[in-house]
Gaussian input, Z-matrix of N, CA and C with variables (Angstrom, degrees):
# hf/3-21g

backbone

0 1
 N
 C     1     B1
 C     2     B2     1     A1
 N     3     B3     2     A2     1     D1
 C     4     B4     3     A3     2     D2
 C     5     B5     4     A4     3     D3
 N     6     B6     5     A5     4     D4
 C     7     B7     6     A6     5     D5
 C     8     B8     7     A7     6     D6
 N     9     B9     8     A8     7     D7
 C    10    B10     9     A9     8     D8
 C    11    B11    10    A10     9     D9
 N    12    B12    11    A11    10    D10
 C    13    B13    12    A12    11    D11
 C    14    B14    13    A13    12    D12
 N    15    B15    14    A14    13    D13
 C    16    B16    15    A15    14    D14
 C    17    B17    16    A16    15    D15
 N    18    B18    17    A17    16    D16
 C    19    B19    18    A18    17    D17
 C    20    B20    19    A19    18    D18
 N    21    B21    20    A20    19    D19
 C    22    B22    21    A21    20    D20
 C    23    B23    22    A22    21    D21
 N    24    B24    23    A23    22    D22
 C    25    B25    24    A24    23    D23
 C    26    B26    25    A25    24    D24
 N    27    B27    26    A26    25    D25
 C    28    B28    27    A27    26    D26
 C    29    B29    28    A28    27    D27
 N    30    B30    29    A29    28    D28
 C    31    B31    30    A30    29    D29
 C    32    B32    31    A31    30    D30
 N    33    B33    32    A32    31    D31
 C    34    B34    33    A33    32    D32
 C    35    B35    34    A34    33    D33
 N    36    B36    35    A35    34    D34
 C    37    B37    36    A36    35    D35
 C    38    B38    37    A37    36    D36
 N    39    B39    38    A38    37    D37
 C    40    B40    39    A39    38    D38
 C    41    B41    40    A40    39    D39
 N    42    B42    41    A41    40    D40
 C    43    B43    42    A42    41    D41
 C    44    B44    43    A43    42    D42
 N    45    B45    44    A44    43    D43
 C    46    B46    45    A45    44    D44
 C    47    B47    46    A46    45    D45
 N    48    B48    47    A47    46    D46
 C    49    B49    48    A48    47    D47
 C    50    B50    49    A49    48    D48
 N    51    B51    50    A50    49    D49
 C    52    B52    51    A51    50    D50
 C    53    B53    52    A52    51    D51
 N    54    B54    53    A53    52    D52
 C    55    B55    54    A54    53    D53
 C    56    B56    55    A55    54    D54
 N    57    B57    56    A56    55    D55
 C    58    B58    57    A57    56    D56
 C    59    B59    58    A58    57    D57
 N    60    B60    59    A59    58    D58
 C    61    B61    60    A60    59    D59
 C    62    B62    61    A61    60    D60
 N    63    B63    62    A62    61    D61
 C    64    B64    63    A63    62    D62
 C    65    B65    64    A64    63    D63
 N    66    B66    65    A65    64    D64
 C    67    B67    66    A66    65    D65
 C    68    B68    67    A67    66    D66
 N    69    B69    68    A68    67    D67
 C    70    B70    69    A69    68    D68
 C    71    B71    70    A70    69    D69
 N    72    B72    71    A71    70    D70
 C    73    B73    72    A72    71    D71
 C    74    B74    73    A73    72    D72
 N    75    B75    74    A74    73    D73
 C    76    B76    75    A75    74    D74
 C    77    B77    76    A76    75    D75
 N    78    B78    77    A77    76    D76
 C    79    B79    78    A78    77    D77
 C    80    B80    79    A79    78    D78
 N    81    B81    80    A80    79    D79
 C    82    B82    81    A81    80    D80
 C    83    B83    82    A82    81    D81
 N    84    B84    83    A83    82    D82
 C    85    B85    84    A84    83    D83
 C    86    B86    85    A85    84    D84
 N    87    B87    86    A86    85    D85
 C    88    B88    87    A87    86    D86
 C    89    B89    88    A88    87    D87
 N    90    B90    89    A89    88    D88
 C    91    B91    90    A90    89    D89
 C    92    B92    91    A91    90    D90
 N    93    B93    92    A92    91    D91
 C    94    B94    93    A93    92    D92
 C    95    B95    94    A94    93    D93
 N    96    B96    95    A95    94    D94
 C    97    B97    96    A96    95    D95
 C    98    B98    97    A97    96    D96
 N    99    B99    98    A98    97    D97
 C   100   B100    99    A99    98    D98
 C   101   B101   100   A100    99    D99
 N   102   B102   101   A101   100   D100
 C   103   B103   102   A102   101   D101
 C   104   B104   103   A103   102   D102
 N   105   B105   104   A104   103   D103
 C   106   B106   105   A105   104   D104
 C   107   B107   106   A106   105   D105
 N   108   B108   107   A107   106   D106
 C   109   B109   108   A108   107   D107
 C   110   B110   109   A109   108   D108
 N   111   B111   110   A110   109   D109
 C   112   B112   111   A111   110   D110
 C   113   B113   112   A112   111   D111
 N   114   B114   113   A113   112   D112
 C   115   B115   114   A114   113   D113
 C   116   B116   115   A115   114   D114
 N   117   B117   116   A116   115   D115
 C   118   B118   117   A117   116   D116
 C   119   B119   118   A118   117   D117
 N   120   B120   119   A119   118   D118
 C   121   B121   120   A120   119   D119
 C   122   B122   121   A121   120   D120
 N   123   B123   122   A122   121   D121
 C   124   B124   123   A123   122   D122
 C   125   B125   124   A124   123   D123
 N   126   B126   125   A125   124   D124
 C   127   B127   126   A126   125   D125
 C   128   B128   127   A127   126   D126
 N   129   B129   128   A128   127   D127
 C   130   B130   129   A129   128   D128
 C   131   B131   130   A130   129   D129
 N   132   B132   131   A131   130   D130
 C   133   B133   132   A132   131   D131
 C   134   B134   133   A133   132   D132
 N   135   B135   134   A134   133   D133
 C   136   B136   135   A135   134   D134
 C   137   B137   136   A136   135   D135
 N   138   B138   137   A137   136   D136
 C   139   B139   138   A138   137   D137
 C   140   B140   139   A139   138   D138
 N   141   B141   140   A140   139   D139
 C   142   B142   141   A141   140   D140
 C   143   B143   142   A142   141   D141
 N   144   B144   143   A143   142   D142
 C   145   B145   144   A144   143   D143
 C   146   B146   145   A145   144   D144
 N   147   B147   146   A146   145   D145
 C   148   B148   147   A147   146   D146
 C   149   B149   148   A148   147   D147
 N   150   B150   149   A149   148   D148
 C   151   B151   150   A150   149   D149
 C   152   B152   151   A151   150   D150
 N   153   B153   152   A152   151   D151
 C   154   B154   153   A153   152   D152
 C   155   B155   154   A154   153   D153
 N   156   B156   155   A155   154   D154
 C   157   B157   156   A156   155   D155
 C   158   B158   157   A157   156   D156
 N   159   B159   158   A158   157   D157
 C   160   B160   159   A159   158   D158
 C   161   B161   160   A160   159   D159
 N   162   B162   161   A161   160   D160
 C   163   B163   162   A162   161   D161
 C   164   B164   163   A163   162   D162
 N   165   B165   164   A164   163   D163
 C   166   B166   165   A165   164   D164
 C   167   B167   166   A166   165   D165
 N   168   B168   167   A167   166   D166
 C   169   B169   168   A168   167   D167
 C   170   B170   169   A169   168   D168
 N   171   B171   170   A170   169   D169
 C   172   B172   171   A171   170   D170
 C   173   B173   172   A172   171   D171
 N   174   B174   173   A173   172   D172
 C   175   B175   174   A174   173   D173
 C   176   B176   175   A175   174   D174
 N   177   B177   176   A176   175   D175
 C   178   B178   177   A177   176   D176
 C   179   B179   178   A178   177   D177
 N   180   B180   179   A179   178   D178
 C   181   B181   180   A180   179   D179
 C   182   B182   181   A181   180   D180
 N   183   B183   182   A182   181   D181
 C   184   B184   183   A183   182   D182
 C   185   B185   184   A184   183   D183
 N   186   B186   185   A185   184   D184
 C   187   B187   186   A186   185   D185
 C   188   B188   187   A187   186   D186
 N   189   B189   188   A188   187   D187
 C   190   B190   189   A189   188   D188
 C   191   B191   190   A190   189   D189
 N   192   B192   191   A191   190   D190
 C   193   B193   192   A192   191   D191
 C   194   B194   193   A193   192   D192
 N   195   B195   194   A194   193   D193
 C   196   B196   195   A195   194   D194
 C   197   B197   196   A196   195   D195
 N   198   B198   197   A197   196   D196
 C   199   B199   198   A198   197   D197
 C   200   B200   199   A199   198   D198
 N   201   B201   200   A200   199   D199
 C   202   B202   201   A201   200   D200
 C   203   B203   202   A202   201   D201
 N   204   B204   203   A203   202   D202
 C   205   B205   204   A204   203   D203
 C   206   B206   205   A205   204   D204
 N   207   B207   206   A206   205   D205
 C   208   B208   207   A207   206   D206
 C   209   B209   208   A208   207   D207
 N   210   B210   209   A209   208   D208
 C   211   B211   210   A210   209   D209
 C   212   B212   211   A211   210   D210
 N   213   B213   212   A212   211   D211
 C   214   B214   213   A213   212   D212
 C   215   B215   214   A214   213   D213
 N   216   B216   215   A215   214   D214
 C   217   B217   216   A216   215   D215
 C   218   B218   217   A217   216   D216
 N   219   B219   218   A218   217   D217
 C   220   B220   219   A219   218   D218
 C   221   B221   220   A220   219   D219
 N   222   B222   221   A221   220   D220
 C   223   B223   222   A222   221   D221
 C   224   B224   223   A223   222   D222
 N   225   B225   224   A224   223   D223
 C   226   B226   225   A225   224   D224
 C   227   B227   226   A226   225   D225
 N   228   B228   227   A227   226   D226
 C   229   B229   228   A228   227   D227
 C   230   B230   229   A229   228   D228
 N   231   B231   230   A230   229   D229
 C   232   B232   231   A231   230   D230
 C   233   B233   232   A232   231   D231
 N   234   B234   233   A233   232   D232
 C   235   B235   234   A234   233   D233
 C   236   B236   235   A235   234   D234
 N   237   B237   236   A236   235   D235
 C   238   B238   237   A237   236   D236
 C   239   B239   238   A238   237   D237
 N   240   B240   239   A239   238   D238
 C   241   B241   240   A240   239   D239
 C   242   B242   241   A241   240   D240

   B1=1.4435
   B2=1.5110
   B3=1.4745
   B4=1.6663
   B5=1.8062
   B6=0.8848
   B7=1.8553
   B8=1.0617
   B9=1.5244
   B10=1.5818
   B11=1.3841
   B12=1.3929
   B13=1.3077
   B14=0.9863
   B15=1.8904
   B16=1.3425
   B17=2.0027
   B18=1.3594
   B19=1.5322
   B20=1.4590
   B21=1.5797
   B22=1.3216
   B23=1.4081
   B24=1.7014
   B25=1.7999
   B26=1.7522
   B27=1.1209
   B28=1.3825
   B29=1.3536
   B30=1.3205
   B31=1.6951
   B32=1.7643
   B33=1.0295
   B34=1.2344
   B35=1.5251
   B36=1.1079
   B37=2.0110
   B38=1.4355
   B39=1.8986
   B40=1.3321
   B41=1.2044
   B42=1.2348
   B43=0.9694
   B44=1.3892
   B45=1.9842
   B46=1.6104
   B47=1.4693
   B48=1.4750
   B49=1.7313
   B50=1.2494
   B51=1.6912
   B52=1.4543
   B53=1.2867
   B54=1.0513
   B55=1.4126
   B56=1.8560
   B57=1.4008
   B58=1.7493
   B59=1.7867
   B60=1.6049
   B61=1.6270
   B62=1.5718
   B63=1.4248
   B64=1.0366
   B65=1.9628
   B66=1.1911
   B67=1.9021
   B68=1.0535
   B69=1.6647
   B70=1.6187
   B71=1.6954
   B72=1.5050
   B73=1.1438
   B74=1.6650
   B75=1.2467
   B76=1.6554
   B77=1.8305
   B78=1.0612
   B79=1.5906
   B80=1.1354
   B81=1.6285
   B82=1.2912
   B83=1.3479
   B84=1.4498
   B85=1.1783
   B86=1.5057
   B87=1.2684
   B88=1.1798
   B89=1.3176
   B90=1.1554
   B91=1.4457
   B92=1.4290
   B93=1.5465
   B94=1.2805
   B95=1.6038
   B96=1.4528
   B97=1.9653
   B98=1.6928
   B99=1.3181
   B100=1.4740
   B101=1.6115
   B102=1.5295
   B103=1.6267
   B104=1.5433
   B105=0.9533
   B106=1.5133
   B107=1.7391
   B108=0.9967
   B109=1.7498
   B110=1.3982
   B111=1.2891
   B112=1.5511
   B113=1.5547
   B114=1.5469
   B115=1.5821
   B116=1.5733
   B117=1.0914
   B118=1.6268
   B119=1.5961
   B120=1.2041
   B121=0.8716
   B122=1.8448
   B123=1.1736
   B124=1.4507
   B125=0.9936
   B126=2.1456
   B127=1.2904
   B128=1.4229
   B129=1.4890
   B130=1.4282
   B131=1.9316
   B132=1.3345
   B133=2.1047
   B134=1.0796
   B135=1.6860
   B136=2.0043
   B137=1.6783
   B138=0.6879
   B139=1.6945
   B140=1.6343
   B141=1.6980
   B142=1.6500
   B143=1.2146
   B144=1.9127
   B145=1.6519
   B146=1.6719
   B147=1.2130
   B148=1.1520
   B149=1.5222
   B150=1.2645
   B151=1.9109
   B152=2.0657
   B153=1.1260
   B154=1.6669
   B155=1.6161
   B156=1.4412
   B157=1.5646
   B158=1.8021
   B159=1.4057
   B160=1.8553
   B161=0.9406
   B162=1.2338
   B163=1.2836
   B164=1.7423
   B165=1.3655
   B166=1.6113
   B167=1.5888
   B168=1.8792
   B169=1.8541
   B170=1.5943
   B171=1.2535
   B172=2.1161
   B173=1.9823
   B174=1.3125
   B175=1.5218
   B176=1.3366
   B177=1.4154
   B178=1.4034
   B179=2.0831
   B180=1.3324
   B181=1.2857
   B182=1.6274
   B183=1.4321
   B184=1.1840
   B185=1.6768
   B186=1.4356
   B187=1.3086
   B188=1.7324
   B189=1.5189
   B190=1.5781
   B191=1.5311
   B192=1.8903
   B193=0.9804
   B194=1.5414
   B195=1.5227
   B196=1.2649
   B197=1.6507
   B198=1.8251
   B199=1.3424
   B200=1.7532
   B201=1.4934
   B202=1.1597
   B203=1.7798
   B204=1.3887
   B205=1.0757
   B206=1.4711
   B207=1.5255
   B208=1.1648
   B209=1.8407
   B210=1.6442
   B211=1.6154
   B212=1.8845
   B213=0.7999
   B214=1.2493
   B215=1.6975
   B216=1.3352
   B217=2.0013
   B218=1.2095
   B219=1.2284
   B220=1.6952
   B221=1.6975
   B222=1.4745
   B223=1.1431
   B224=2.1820
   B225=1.6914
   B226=1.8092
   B227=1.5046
   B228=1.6484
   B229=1.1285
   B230=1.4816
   B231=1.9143
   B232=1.2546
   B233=1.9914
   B234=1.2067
   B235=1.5164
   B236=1.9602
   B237=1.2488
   B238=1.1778
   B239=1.8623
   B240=1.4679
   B241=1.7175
   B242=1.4802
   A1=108.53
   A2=107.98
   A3=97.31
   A4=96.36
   A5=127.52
   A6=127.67
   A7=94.94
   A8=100.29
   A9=119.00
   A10=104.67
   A11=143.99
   A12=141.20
   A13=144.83
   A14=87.72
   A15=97.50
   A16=101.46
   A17=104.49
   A18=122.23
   A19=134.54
   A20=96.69
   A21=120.99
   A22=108.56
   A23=120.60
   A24=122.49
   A25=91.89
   A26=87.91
   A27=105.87
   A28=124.39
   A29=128.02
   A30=133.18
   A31=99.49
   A32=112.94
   A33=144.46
   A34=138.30
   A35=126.83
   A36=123.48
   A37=96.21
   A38=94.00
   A39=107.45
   A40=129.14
   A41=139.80
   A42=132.71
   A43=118.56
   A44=115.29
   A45=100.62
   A46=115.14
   A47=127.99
   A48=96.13
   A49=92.85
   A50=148.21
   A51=135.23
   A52=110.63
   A53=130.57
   A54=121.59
   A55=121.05
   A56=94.65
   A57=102.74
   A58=83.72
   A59=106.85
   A60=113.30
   A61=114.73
   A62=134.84
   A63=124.41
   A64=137.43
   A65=82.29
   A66=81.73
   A67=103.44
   A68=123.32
   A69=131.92
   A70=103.78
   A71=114.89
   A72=148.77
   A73=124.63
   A74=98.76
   A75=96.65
   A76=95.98
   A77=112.60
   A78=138.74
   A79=104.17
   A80=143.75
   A81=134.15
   A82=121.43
   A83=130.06
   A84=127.32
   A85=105.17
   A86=152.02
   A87=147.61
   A88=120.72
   A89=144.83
   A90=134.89
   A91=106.90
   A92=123.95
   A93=117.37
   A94=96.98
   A95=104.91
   A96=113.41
   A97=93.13
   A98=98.44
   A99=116.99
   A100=106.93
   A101=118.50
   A102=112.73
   A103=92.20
   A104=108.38
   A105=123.57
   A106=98.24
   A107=104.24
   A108=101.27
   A109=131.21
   A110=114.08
   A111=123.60
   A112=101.13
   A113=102.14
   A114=135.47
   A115=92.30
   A116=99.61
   A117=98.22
   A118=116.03
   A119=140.31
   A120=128.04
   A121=136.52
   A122=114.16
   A123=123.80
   A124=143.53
   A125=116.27
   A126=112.68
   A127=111.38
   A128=119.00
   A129=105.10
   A130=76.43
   A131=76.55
   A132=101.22
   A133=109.05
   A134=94.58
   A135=114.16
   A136=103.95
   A137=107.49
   A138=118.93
   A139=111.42
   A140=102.64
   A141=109.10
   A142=126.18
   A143=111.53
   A144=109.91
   A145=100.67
   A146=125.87
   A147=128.76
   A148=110.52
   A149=108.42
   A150=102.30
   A151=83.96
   A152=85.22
   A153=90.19
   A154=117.57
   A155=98.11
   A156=100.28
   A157=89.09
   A158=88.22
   A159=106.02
   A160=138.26
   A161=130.87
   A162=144.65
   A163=123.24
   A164=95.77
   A165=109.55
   A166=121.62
   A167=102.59
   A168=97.18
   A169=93.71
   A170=119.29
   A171=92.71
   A172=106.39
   A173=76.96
   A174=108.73
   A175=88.92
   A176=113.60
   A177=146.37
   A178=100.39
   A179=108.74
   A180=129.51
   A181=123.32
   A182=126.23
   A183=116.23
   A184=110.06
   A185=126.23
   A186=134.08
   A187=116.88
   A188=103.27
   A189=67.87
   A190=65.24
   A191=143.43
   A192=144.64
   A193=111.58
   A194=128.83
   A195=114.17
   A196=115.76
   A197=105.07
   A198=94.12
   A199=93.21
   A200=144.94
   A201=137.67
   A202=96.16
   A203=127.27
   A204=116.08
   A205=118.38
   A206=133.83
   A207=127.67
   A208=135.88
   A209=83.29
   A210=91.46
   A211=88.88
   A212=102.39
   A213=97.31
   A214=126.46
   A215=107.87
   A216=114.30
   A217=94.37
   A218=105.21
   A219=97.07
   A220=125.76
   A221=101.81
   A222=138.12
   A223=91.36
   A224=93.09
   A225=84.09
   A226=91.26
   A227=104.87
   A228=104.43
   A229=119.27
   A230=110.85
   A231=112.70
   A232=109.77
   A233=104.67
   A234=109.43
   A235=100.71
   A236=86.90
   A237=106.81
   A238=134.03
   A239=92.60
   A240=66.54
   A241=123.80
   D1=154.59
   D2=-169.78
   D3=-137.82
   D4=157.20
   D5=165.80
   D6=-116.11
   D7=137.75
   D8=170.77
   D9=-93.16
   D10=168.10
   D11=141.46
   D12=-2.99
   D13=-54.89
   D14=-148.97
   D15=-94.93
   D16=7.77
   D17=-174.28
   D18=100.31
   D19=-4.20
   D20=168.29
   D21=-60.46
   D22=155.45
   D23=170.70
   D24=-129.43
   D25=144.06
   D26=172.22
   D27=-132.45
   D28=140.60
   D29=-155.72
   D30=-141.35
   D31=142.91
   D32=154.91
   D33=-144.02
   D34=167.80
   D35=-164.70
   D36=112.91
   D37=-156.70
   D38=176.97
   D39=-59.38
   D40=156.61
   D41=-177.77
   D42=-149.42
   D43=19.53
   D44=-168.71
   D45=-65.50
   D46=-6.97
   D47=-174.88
   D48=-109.15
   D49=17.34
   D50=-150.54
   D51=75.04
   D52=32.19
   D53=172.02
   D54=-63.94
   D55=-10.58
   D56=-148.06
   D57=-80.11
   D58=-25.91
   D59=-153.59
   D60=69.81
   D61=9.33
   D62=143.70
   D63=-46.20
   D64=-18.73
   D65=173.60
   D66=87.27
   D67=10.68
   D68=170.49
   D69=-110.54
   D70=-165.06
   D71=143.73
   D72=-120.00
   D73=15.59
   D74=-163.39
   D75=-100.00
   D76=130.43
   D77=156.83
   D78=-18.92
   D79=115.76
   D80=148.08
   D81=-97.19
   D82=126.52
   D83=161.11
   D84=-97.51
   D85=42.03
   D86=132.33
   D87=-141.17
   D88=165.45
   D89=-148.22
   D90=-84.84
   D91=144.70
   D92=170.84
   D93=-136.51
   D94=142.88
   D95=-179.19
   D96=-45.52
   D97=153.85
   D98=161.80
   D99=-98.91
   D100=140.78
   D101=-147.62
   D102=-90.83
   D103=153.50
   D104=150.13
   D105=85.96
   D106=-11.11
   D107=173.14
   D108=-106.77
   D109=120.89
   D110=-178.16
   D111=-148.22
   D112=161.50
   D113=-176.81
   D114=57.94
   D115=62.71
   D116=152.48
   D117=-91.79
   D118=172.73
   D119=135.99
   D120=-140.77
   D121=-2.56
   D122=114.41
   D123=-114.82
   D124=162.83
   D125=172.10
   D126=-122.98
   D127=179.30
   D128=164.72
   D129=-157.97
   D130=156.43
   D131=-170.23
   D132=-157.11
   D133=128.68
   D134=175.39
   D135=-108.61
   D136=-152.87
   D137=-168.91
   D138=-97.96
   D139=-25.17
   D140=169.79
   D141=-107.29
   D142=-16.09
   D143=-173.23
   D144=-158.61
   D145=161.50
   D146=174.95
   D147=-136.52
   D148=146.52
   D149=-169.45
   D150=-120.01
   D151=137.94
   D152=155.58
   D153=-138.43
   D154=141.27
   D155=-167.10
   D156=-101.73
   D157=133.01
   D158=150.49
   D159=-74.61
   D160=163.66
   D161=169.77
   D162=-60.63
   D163=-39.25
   D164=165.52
   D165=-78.61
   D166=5.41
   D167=174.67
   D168=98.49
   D169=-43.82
   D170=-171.69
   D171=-77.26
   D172=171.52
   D173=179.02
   D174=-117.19
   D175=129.88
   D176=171.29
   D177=-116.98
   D178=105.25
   D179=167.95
   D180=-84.82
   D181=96.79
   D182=172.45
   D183=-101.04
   D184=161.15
   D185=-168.01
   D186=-167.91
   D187=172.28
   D188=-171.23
   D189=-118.29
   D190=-18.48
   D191=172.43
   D192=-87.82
   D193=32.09
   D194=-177.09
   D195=-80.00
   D196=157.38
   D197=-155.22
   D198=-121.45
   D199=-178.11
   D200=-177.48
   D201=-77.82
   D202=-48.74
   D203=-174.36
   D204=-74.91
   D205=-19.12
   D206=146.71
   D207=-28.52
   D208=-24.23
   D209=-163.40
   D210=-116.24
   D211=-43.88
   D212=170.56
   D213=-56.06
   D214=-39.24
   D215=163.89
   D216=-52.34
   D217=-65.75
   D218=-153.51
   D219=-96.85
   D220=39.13
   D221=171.59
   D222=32.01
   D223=65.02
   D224=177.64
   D225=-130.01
   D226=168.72
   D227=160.91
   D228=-108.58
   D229=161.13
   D230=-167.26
   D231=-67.99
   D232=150.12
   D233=-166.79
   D234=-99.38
   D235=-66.36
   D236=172.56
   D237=-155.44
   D238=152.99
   D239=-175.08
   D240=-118.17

């Protein structure tokens, strides 16, 4: 996953369950925006989920294993699943 500047996130790799949050399943080998997310301005990414913090203070949690109490600790909402 990469942050652009401008607050955009962008994802590429595997992608069989939607992990990328493109709104596909299809494989990217070059970067495509992750939908619905902007003014982030950090991220941090593991191999199963990525959290990005906003500009407005939330944590937006994506996963492809996310769980209700995952989102619930960390008072985020689900991004994608």
């Amino acid at each position: 996953m990469a942050l652009k500047s401008d607050g955009t996130v962008w994802a590429w790799g595997c992608n069989s369950s939607g992990q990328l949050g493109d709104g596909t399943t299809t494989q990217r080998l070059t970067p495509v925006q992750v939908s619905g997310l902007s003014g982030v301005i950090a991220i941090a990414a593991e191999q199963d989920f990525t959290l990005a913090l906003k500009s407005d203070g939330t944590v937006w949690v994506g996963a492809t294993t996310l769980t209700g109490n995952l989102a619930t600790a960390l008072r985020a909402t689900a991004l994608f699943r």
